[in-house]
N, C-alpha and C positions, 0 to 999 in steps of 0.2 A: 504494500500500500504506500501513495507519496501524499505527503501533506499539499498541496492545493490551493491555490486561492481562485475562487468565482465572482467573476464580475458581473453583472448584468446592467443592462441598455432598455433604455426607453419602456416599452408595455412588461418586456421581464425585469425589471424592478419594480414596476407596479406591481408585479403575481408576487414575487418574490417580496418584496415589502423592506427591502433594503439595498442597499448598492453594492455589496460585495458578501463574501464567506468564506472562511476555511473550510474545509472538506480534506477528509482520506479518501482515496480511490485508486485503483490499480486502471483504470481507461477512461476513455471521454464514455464510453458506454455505461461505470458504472456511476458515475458523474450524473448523469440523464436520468437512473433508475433511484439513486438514491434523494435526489430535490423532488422529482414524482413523488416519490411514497410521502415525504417529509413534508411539504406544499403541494398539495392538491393543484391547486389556481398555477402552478407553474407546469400541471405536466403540458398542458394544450399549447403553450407559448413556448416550451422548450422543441415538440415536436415539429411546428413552424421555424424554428429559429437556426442559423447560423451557429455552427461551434467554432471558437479560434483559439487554439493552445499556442499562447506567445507572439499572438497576430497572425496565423495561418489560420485558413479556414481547416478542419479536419475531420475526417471519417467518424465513427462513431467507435470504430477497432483499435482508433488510436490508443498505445501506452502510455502514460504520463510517469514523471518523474518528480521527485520533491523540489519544490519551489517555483514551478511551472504554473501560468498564468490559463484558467480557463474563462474565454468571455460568452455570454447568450448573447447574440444580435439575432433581433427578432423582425421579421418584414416590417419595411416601414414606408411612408408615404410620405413624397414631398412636393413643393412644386415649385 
């Protein structure tokens, strides 16, 4: 497992109800399963959303490492 830090953006801080989290997780996959179970209101925004481990968009397979940055960018609308 790496220690973690989650950032979230725009409507997933809304679901989420803060601006960032520590987290353990051994993937961006268990990252996804675990703010689901934990925040309801986030699994719908994280399924829609962008993953970026250290500014890369990423897979869901992805491994993570301690101290590794994971952000939610959630679709968003501009004009």
């Amino acid at each position: 497992m790496a220690d973690v830090t989650v950032r979230y953006w725009a409507g997933a801080r809304a679901a989420a109800g803060r601006d960032d989290e520590r987290l353990q997780a051994s993937s961006v996959a268990d990252v996804v399963l675990s703010l689901s179970a934990r925040t309801p209101a986030l699994g719908p925004v994280l399924a829609l959303s962008s993953l970026l481990v250290d500014g890369r968009v990423v897979r869901a397979d992805v491994s993570l490492a301690d101290g590794q940055v994971v952000e939610v960018l959630p679709p968003f609308a501009g004009g």
